[in-house]
N, C-alpha and C positions, 0 to 999 in steps of 0.2 A: 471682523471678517477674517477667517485665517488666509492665509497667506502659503503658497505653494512654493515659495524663493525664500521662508523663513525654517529654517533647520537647528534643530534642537542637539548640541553637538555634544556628545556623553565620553568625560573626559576621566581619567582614574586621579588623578592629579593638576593643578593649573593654578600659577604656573610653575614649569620648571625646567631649571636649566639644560639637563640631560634631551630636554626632547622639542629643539628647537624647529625640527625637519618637522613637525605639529604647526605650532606656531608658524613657522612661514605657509604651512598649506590653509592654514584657516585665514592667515592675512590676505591670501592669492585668492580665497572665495570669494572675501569680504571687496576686496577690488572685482570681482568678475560680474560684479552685481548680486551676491547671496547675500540674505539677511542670515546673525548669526546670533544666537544664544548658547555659552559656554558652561554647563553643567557637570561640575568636579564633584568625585568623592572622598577626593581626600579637600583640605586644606594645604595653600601652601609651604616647603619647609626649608627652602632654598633660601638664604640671605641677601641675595642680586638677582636684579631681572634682563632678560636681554634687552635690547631698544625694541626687536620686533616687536612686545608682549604688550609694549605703551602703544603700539600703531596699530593694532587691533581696538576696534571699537564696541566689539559685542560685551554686552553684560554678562557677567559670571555672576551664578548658584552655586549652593555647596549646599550638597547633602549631610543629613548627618551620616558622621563617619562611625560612627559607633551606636546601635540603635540607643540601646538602653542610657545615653548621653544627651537624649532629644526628646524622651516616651511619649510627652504629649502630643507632640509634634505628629511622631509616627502614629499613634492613639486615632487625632482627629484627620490623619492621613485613611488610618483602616476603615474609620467610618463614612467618611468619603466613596471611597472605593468598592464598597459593597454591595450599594445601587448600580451602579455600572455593570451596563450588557456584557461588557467584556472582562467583571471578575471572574467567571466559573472559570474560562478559557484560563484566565493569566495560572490564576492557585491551582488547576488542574495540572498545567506544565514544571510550577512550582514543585507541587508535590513530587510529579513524577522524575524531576532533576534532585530533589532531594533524598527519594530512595536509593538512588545512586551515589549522591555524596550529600552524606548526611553530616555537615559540618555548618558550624555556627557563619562560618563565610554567605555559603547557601541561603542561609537566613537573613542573613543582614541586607541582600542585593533585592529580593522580594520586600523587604521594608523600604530598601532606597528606593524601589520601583514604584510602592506606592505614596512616597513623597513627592514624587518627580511628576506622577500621574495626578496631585492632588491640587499640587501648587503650578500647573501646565503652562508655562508662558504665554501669554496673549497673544494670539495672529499665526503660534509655530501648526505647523502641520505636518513634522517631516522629525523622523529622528537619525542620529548617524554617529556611530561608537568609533571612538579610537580605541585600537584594539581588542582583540576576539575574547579574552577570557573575561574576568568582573563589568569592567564598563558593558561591552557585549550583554553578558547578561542582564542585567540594569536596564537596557537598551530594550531589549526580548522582551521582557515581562509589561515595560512601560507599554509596547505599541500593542501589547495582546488586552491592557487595559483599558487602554484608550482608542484602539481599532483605527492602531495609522501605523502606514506602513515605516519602516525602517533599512536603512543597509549598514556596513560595516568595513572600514579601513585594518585590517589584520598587518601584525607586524613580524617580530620575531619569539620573543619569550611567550606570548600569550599562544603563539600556534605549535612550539614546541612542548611548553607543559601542561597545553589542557589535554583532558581525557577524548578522545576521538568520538567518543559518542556526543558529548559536549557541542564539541566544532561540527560536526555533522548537522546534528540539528537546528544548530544556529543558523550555516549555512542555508539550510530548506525552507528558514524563515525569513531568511535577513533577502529585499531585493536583488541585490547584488552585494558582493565583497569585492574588494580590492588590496592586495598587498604587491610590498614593494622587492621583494628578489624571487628567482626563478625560482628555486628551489622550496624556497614558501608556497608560490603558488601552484607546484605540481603536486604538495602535499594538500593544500584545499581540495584542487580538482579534483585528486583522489576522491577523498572525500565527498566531497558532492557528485559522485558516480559521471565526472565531466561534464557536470553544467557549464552552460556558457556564463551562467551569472556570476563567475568566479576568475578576475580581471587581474592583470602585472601592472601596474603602474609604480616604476621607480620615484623617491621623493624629488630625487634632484635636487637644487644647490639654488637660494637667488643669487644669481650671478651678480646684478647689482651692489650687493651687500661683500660680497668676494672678486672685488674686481680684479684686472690682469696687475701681474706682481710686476712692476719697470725695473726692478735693482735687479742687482745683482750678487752670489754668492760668492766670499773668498774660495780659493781652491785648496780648504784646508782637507790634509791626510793625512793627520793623524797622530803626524810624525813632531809637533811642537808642543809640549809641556806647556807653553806659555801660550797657545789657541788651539785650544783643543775644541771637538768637532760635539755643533750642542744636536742632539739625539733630545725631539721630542715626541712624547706620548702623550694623551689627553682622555684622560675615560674615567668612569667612578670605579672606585677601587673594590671588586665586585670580583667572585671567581673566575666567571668567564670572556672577563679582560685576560687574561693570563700575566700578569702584571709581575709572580710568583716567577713567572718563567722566563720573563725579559729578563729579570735581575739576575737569572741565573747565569743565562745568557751574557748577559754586559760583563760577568764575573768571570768567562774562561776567555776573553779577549786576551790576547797579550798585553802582562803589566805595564810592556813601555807603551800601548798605544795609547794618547791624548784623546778621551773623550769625558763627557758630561753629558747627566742624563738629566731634564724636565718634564715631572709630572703635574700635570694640570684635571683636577677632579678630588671630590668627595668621594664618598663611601665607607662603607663597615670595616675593612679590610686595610684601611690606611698605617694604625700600628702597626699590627702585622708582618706586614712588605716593609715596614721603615726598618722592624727588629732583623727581618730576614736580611738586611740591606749592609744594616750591621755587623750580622754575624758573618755575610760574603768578604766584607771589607772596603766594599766599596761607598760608604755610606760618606763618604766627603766628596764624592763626585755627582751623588742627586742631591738634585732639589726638589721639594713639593712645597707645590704652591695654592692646593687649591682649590677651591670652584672660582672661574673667574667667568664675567661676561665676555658677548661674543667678541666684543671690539678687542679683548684683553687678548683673547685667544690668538685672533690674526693676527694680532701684532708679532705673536711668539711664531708662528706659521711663519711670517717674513723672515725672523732671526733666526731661526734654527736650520743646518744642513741636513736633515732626516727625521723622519717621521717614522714610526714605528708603534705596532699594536698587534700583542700574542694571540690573539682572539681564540677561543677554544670553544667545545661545547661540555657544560659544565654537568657536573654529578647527577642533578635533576634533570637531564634535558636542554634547559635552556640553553639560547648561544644567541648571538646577533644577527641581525637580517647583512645589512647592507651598512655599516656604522658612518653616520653620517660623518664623523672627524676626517673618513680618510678622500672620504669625498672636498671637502674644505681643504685639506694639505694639500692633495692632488691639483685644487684649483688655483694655488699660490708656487704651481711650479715645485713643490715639495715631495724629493725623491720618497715614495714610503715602501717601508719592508715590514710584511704581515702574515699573514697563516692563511691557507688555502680551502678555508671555515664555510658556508652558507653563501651569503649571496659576494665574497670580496673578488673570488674571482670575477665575476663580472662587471667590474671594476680595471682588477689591476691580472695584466698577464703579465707570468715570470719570464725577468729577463728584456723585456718590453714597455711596460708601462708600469713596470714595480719589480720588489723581488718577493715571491711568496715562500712559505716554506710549511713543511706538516706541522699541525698544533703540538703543544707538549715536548715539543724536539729546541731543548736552550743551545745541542751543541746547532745544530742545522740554522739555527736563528743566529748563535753565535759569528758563522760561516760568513751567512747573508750581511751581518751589520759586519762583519770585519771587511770582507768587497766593498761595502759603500763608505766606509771611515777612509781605504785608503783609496779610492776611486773617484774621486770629486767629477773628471769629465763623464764617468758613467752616472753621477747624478746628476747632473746638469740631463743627458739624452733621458733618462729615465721622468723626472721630471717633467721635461718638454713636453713627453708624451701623454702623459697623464694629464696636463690638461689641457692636451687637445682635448683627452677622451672625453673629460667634465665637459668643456665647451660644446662639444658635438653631441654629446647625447645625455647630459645629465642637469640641463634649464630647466628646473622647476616650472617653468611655465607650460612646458609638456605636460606634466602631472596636472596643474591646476587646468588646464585646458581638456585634458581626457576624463576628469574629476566633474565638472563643469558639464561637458557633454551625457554623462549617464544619468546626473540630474533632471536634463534640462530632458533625456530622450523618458525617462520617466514622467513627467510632471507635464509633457503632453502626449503621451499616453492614455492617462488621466482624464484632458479633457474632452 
C-alpha cells in the first residue's frame, strides 16, 4: 500500500562531502517522521563520510550513471515503461526538451527516468530533487511516468546554469520548489510568472552538531613571526571559490605581517593554486590539507582566527547560494571576510557581522584581511555577532520544520 510520508528523494550524487546542508536536511525529515528513499546518479567519490551520512537510515539506489554501462538494465527498464498510461506524456516532454538541448546529457536523464520509474521503491508515492538542473530532470520525467506528483529543493549552480526555459517548465510541474537565498528565489519567481509555489527556505546549521565555542582566542596581530594569525578557508578548489584570488590577496599583505593560510577541500584546481602559490611566494605559509570530515573541520573552526572565502560568480554562471562553511565559521564565533556574491550578504553585514568586499578585488580583500590580522578585538565583536546571527535565524530546524509543513499541507490536500 504506498505510503503518502514515503518520498523518493533524487540526489545527483550520495554521499558527499561538499553537501552536507543535504544530509542534515534529509536527517531532519527522517526525525520529523518522513519515510526516505535516496536515489543517486552518480556513485560515491569522496574518500570520508561525515557522521551525519551514518545517522540517516533511508536506503540508497544508484542509477546508472552512464547508460551504455548498464544497456540491459536500461533495455528492460524501456520495456517496462511502454505500457505505462503515462509514457506518451513522459517522451513527449522528452523530446521536446531535447529539441532544445540536444545533448547526450538529455538522453541519459530520460534513461535514468525510466530505471527509477521501473525499479519504483515499494510504498513511495512522492518524489523530491535536490537541485533544479539533472536530478530535476530525472525527477520530471519519473512523475510524468509514473503519474505522481513531485516538487524540488533548488540551490545555487543548478539555478544559475540552466537554461530559463529549463527552470520555467520545471517550475510549472514540480508542486512546489524551494531554495535557500533571496536572490535565488526572486530569480524562480521571476520565472514562474510569481507563483506562490516558489518558497525561501534558508538550510541553516544543526546547531547541535555546531555547538557554542567556550574558549577563547589569543589576541594575535600579526605583528609575531613566532604566532602568526591561522587564516582559514574551506571549499573545493573550483573557479568560483575564488581561491586564485585569496592567494593574491594574502600576497600584497605586508612581508613583515605574521600570517598562515589553511585550505581544507578537494577539487580539479588544487595544482593550479598550489603552482600559483608558488610563483606569489608564499607557498611556505599554506597549507592544504584536504577533504576532511565535519568533526575534522570544527576542530580547525576553533583554532584558527579568521575565516575567509573569495566567492565569485564564475565564467559559466555559476556562483554559490549561501555557502554553508561560512555559516559553520560564523557559528563558532569565527570572524569571516568574504565577497558581497548571491546569498552571503544575508548572512554577514559589512562591518557588522563580517567584513565583505566586491568579488575579483585581491587589493579590497587584501584591505579587509589586513583590518582583521591586525585587529583581534574587532574579531572578537565581529565574531560575536555572527553568531548571534546563526543562533537567531539560521536553526536548521526552521527549514526542516517549513519543509515538513508543505509536505504535510500537500498530502492532505490529497485526501
Amino acid at each position: 500500500m504506498p505510503s503518502r510520508r514515503k518520498i523518493v528523494v533524487v540526489l545527483k550524487g550520495y554521499p558527499r562531502l561538499s553537501e552536507t546542508f543535504i544530509a542534515q536536511e534529509l536527517l531532519g525529515l527522517e526525525r520529523a517522521g518522513i519515510e526516505l528513499v535516496i536515489v543517486a546518479l552518480r556513485r560515491p567519490t569522496d574518500g570520508k563520510r561525515h557522521p551525519v551520512h551514518d545517522e540517516i537510515r533511508a536506503s540508497v539506489h544508484y542509477l546508472p550513471e552512464y547508460l551504455h554501462e548498464e544497456p540491459l538494465r536500461v533495455f528492460r527498464s524501456l520495456l517496462a515503461g511502454l505500457p505505462r498510461k503515462g509514457f506518451p506524456r513522459a517522451f513527449g516532454a522528452f523530446l521536446a526538451d531535447l529539441r532544445r538541448d540536444p545533448t547526450r546529457n538529455r538522453i541519459r536523464r530520460f534513461g535514468q527516468a525510466l530505471v527509477l520509474a521501473a525499479e519504483w521503491p515499494a510504498g513511495a508515492s512522492w518524489l523530491h530533487a535536490h537541485f533544479a538542473h539533472t536530478p530535476a530532470s530525472v525527477t520530471r520525467y519519473t512523475s510524468l511516468l509514473r503519474d505522481l506528483p513531485w516538487t524540488c529543493s533548488a540551490h545555487a549552480k543548478d539555478i544559475w546554469t540552466s537554461a530559463d526555459w529549463d527552470l520555467a517548465d520545471k517550475l510549472s510541474s514540480a508542486r512546489w520548489t524551494v531554495t535557500c537565498t533571496r536572490t535565488g528565489f526572486q530569480h524562480l519567481k521571476s520565472l514562474a510568472n510569481g507563483s506562490s509555489r516558489v518558497h525561501l527556505s534558508y538550510h541553516g546549521l544543526d546547531l547541535t552538531r555546531f555547538a557554542d565555542f567556550a574558549g577563547t582566542r589569543p589576541p594575535r596581530d600579526g605583528l609575531s613571526p613566532d604566532d602568526p594569525v591561522t587564516i582559514l578557508s574551506v571549499g573545493r578548489a573550483v573557479e568560483k571559490k575564488g581561491f586564485d584570488t585569496l592567494l593574491q590577496a594574502l600576497a600584497l599583505l605586508p612581508p613583515e605581517l605574521a600570517w598562515r593560510l589553511e585550505h581544507v577541500g578537494g577539487g580539479g584546481h588544487l595544482d593550479r593554486l598550489k603552482a600559483l602559490a608558488e610563483k606569489l611566494g608564499i607557498a611556505p605559509r599554506v597549507s592544504w590539507r584536504g577533504a576532511l570530515a565535519q568533526e575534522e573541520v570544527l576542530r580547525l573552526y576553533r583554532q584558527a582566527d579568521i575565516f575567509t572565502l573569495a566567492c565569485r560568480i564564475a565564467s559559466d554562471g555559476d556562483r554559490d547560494g549561501l555557502p554553508n562553511v561560512l555559516v559553520e565559521a560564523a557559528s563558532q564565533r569565527l570572524p569571516c571576510v568574504s565577497t558581497n556574491v548571491s546569498g552571503i550578504p544575508e548572512l554577514l553585514t559589512n562591518g557588522e557581522t563580517g567584513l565583505l568586499v566586491p568579488p575579483d578585488d585581491p587589493k579590497a580583500l587584501a584591505f579587509a584581511l589586513e583590518r582583521a590580522i591586525r585587529d583581534p578585538a574587532l574579531r572578537v565583536r565581529l565574531g560575536d555577532a555572527a553568531e548571534r546571527r546563526v543562533r537567531d535565524h539560521f536553526d536548521h530546524r526552521s527549514s526542516i520544520g517549513q519543509l515538513k509543513g508543505l509536505f504535510e499541507q500537500e498530502w492532505q490536500t490529497a485526501t
